[in-house]
C-alpha angles and dihedrals in degrees: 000000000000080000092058094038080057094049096049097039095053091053093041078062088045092062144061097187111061120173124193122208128180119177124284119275087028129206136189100285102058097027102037090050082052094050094053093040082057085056082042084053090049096051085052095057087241120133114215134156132215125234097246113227120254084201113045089159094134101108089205090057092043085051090048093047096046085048088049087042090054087050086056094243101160100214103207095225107168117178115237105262090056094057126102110215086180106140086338134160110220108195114199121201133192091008139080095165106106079203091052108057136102098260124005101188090065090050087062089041107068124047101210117070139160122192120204108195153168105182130082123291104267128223076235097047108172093263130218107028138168087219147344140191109195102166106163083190088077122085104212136003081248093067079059094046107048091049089060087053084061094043089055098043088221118149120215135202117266096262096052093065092047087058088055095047080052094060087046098055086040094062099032092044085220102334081295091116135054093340127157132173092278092065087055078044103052089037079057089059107036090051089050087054089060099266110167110239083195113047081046084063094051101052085064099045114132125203112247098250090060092054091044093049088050095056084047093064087040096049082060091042115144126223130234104181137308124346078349121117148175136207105190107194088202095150102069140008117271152191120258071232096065096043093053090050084052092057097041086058097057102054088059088077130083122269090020111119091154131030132183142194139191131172136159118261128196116291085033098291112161109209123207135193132198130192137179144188088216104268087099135052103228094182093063085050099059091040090070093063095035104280139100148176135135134319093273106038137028153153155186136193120225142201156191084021136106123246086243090057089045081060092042090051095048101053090048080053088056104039078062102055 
């Protein structure tokens, strides 16, 4: 890792335009990384801007950002096509999917890249970069992230650091998924530095009726197989968001050592969440219909099939494991 924090130290002092990605639909973990390296950037006397989301639909981001917004944190989003990408370094976090990032025209667009990653090497790995850190073995981004703060030796303001512990409680859903002793560790850490537990709760506080309305999908769950099972939302469209909440609720019962989770999003996109106690590889699963991610959660998007051929498809999957 100190190999890869020299490396990308030394180009973030090569360049003067610097441009931050994170993965469409972005959550706390990406975006928010992206966010405080921005604040990194800054310390280091360094500009940069972030690609801004077309979709900021994760009610847990748009909280963060209003919070950041009230301490008066100017978060530098540009949409694509005011960006100069003139010798530029595009850093991208929480994705290695060239299908899967914000914006896909300004990959192609600059020639020097460097990933920073957590979840399994895709088929469509982001090609020809200066650099890269892909470790699975992390839990979050942020882990990264807030190792590099160390490495640097740089000092943020309090919020920053609770926007970090987000992103960790984001990836980890509570320390619950793909955690080690290094994400105690790095919440350690985070806490020491003045981040705000919570402030961090709050971001993720749900009204009643959500939670209700999610019990409601689990109570009519399908199973598999053994300790499998599967929450189907048929009766509405939905968020990737929602449908990955879905999933994450259902790990937490007993019996359960893989959940999954489908529903119908808007132009006929069928989303689907995977989680794991850790006994499956649910990356491997997904990859197998498109998708990816780590060991504990993963996903895929699918079209131009019905939700009862997505069921169809994943017990297939399952029959195969």
């Amino acid at each position: 890792m100190l190999e890869f924090f020299d490396k990308l130290t030394n180009a973030i002092k090569k360049y003067d335009n610097i441009i931050l990605m994170t993965h469409g639909t972005p959550d706390l973990d990406g975006m928010g990384s992206a966010i405080v390296f921005s604040e990194i950037l800054r310390k280091m006397n360094k500009k940069s801007v972030i690609v801004a989301p077309k979709n900021l639909i994760n009610k847990a981001l748009n909280k963060t950002i209003n919070y950041l917004n009230e301490k008066n944190v100017v978060i530098p989003f540009k949409y694509e096509k005011s960006i100069s990408t003139t010798d530029s370094l595009l850093i991208v976090f929480d994705v290695n999917n060239s299908d899967f990032v914000e914006d896909k025209t300004l990959l192609e667009k600059v020639d020097n890249k460097i990933v920073i990653d957590h979840h399994s090497k895709s088929i469509n790995k982001i090609s020809g970069n200066i650099g890269e850190y892909i470790d699975e073995d992390k839990s979050s981004v942020v882990e990264i992230n807030t190792e590099y703060l160390r490495y640097l030796n740089i000092k943020l303001d309090s919020e920053f650091y609770t926007v970090l512990l987000a992103g960790l409680f984001n990836d980890t859903y509570n320390f619950n998924f793909q955690t080690t002793s290094l994400t105690f560790n790095v919440a350690s850490y985070l806490l020491e530095n003045g981040a705000d537990l919570k402030q961090t709760h709050d971001f993720f506080r749900e009204p009643l009726e959500v939670m209700v309305d999610r019990y409601n999908y689990i109570s009519n769950n399908l199973k598999l197989k053994d300790n499998v099972y599967l929450c189907v939302i048929d009766d509405k469209t939905c968020s990737n968001i929602t449908v990955a909440k879905l999933a994450d609720e259902m790990l937490r019962f007993q019996n359960v050592d893989l959940s999954l989770a489908i529903g119908s999003g808007e132009n006929g996109k069928i989303f689907v969440s995977a989680r794991s106690n850790g006994n499956i590889d649910v990356s491997k699963l997904m990859q197998k219909i498109g998708g990816g991610g780590c060991k504990s959660l993963a996903a895929t998007v699918l079209e131009n099939v019905s939700i009862k051929e997505t069921i169809e498809l994943l017990k297939n999957v399952i029959r195969g494991e």
